[in-house]
BAFI-3210 file (N, C-alpha, C; in Angstrom, 3 decimals, decimal comma, padded with zeros to 6 digits):
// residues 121
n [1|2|3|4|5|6|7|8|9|10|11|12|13|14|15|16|17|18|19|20|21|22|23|24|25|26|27|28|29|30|31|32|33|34|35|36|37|38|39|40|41|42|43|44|45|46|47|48|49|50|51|52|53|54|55|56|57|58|59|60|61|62|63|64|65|66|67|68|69|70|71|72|73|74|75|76|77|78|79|80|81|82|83|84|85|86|87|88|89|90|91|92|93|94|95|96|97|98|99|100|101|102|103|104|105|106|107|108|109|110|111|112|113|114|115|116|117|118|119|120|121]
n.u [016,247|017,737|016,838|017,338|019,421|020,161|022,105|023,870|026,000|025,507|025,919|024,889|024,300|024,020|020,866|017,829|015,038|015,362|015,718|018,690|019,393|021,525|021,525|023,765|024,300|026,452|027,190|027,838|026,194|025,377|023,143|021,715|024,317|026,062|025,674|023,631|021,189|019,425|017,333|015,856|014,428|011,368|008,007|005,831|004,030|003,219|004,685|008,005|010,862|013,752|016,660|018,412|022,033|023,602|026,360|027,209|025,681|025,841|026,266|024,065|021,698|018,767|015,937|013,055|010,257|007,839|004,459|001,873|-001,789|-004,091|-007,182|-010,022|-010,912|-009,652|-008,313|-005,780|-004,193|-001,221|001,797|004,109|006,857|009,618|012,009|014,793|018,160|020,925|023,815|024,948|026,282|025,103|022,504|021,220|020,724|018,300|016,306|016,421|015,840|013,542|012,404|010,186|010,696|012,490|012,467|010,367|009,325|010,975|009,615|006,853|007,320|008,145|005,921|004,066|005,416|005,176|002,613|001,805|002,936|001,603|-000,776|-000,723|-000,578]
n.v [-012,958|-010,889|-010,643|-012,086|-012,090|-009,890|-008,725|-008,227|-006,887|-003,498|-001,238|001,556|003,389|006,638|007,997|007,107|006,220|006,940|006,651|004,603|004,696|002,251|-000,719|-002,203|-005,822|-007,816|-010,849|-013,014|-015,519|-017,621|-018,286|-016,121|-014,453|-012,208|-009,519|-006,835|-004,626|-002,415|000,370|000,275|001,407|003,918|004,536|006,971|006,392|003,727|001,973|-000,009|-000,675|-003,160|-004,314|-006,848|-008,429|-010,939|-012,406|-014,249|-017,173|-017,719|-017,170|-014,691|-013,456|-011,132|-009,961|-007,521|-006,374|-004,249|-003,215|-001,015|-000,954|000,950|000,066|000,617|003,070|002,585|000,157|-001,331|-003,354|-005,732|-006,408|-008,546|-009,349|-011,590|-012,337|-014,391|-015,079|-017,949|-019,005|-022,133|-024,830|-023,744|-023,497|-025,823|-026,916|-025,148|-026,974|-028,677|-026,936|-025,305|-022,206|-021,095|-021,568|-020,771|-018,030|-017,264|-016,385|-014,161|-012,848|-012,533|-010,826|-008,471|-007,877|-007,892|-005,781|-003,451|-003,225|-001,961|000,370|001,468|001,287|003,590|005,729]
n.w [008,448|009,702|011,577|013,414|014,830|017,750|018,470|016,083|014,088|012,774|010,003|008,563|005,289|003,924|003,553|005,948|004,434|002,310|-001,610|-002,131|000,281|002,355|004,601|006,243|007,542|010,075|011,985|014,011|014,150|012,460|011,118|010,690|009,336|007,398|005,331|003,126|002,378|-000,019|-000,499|-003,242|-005,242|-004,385|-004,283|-003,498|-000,578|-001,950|-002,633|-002,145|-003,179|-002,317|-002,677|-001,762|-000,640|-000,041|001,958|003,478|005,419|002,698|-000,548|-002,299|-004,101|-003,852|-005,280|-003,933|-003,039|-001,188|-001,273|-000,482|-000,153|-000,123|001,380|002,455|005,009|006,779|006,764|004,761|002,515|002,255|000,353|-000,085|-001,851|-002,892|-004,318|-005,637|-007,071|-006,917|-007,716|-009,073|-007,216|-005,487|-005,612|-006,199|-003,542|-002,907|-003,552|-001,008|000,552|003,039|002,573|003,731|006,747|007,170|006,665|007,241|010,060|010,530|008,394|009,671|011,773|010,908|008,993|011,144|012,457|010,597|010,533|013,134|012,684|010,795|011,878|013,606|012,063]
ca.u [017,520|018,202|016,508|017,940|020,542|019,399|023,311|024,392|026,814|024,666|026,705|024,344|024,974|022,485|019,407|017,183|013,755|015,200|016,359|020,051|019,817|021,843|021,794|024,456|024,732|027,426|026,744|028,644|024,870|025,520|021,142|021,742|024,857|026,387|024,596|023,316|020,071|019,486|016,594|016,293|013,120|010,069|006,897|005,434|002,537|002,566|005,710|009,402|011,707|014,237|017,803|019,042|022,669|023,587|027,474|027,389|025,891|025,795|026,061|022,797|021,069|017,242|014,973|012,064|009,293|006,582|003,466|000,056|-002,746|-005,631|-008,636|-011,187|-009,834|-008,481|-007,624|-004,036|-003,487|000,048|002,160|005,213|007,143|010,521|012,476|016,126|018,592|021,893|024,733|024,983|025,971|024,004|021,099|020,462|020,515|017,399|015,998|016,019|015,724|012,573|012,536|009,263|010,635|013,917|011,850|008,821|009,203|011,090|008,447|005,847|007,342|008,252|004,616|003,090|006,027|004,713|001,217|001,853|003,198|000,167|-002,176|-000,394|-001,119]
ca.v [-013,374|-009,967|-010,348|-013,473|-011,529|-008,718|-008,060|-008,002|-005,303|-003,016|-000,363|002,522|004,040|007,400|008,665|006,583|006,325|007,515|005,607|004,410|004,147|000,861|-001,252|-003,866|-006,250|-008,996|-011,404|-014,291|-016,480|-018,510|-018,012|-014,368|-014,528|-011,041|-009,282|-005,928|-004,161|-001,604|000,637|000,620|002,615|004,106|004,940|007,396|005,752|002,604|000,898|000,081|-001,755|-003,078|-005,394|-008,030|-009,118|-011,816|-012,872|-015,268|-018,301|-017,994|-015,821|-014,713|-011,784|-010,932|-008,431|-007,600|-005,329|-004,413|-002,512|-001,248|-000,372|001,070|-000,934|001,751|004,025|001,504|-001,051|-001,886|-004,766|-005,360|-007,414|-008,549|-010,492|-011,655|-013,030|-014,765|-016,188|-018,391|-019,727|-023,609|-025,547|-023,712|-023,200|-026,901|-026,793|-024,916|-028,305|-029,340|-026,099|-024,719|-021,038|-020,384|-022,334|-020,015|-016,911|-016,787|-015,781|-012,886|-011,884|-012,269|-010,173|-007,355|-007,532|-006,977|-003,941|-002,612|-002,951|-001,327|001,333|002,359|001,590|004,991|006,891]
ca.w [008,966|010,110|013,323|013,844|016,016|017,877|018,569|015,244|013,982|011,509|009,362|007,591|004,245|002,977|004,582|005,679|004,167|001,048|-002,563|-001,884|001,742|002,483|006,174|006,694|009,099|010,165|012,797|014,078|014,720|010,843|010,605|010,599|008,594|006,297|003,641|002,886|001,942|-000,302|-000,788|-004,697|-005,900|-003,463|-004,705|-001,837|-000,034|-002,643|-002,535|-001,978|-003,694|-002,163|-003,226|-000,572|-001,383|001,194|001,933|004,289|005,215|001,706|-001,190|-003,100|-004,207|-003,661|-004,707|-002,807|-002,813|-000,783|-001,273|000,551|-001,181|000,781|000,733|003,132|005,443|008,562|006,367|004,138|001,611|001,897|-000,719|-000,236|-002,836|-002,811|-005,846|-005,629|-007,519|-006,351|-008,676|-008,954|-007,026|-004,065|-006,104|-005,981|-002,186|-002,528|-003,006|000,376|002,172|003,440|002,948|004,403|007,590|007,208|006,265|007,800|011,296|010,128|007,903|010,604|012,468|009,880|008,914|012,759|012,831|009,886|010,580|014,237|011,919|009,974|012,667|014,267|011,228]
c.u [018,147|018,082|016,777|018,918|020,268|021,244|024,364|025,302|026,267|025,762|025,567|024,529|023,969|021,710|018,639|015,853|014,061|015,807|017,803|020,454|020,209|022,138|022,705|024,735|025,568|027,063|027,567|027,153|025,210|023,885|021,303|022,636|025,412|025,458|024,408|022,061|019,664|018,276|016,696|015,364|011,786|009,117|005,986|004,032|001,738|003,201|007,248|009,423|013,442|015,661|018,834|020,053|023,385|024,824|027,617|025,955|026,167|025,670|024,784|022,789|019,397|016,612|013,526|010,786|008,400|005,635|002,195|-000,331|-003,734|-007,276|-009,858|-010,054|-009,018|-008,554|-006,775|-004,140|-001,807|000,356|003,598|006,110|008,741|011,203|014,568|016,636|020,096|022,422|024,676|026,431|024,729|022,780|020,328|019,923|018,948|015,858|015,579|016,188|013,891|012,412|011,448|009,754|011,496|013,585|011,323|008,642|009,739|009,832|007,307|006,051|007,893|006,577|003,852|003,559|004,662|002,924|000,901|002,230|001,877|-000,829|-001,994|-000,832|-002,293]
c.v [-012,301|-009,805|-011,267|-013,229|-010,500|-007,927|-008,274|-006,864|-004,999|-001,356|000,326|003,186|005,408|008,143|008,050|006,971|007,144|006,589|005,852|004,157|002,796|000,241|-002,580|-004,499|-007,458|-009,578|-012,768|-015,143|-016,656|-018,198|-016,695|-013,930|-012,884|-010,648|-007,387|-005,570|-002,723|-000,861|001,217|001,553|002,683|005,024|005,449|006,296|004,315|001,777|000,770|-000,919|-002,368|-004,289|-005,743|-008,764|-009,891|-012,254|-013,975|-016,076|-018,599|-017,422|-015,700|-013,192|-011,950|-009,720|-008,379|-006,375|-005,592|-003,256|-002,705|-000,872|-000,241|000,685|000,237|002,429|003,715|000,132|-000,922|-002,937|-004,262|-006,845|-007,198|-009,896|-010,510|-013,020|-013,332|-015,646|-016,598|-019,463|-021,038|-023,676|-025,183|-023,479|-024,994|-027,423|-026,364|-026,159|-028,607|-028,123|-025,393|-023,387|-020,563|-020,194|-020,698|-018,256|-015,789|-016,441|-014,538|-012,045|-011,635|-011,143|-008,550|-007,114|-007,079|-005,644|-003,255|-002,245|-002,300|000,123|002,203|002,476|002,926|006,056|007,686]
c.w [009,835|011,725|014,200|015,164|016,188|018,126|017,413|015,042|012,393|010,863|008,254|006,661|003,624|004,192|004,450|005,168|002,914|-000,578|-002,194|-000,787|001,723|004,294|005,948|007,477|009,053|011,383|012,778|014,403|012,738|010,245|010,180|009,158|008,046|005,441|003,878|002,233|001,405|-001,402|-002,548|-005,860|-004,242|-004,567|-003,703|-001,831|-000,673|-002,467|-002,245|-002,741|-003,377|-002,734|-002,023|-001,153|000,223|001,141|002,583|004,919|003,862|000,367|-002,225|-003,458|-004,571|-004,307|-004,709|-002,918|-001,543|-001,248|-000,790|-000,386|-000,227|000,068|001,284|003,767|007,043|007,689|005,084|003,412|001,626|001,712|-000,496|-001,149|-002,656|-003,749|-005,469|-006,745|-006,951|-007,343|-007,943|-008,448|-006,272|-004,613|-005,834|-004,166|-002,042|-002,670|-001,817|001,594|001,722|003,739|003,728|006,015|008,111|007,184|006,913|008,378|011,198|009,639|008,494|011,319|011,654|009,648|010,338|012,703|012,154|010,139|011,972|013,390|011,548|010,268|013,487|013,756|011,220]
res [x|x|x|x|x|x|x|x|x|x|x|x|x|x|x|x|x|x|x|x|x|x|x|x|x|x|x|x|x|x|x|x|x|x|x|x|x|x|x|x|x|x|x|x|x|x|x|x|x|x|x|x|x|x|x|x|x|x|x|x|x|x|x|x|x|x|x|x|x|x|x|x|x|x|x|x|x|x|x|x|x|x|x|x|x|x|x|x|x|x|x|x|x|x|x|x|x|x|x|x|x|x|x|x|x|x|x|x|x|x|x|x|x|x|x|x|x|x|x|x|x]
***
């Protein structure tokens, strides 16, 4: 959703790339919406964990990991999981929404970053 608006207004909290760093962004595009993200454990070179609390279109809270795991030495398994929950009523909404739909292109494109990332390394 984040990239939903490339002219969002993002507000930084910490140092990045470290536990507690937080990015927030507000955005008048409703897809994009409010929220905040906040790096909640790292495990060097294995994993992050991060906690997605979302204000607008709608209020939620997420949390998220990812992790690589090296398979040889030019290739990455990477796992990304992402867990929500949303008080009733809007929880029943998730019914008839399509998160992949809502998701997915984000995460496509988070996954190419990242994998432009570690193909540098």
């Amino acid at each position: 959703m984040v990239m939903t608006d490339p002219n969002k207004r993002m507000t930084y909290t910490g140092t990045d790339g470290t536990e507690g760093f937080a990015a927030a962004w507000d955005s008048d595009i409703k897809q994009a919406g409010k929220g905040e993200q906040t790096i909640e454990k790292i495990i060097d070179g294995e994993r992050i964990d991060i906690r997605v609390v979302f204000i607008k279109p709608f209020a939620g809270v997420a949390d998220t990991y990812i992790a690589t795991q090296s398979v040889t030495e030019d290739t990455t398994t990477v796992k990304w999981a992402f867990a929500s929950k949303m008080p009733f009523p809007m929880n029943a909404m998730l019914l008839f929404m399509n998160m992949e739909k809502m998701l997915g292109a984000d995460m496509e494109i988070s996954l190419n970053n990242l994998k432009q990332i570690l193909e540098k390394e």
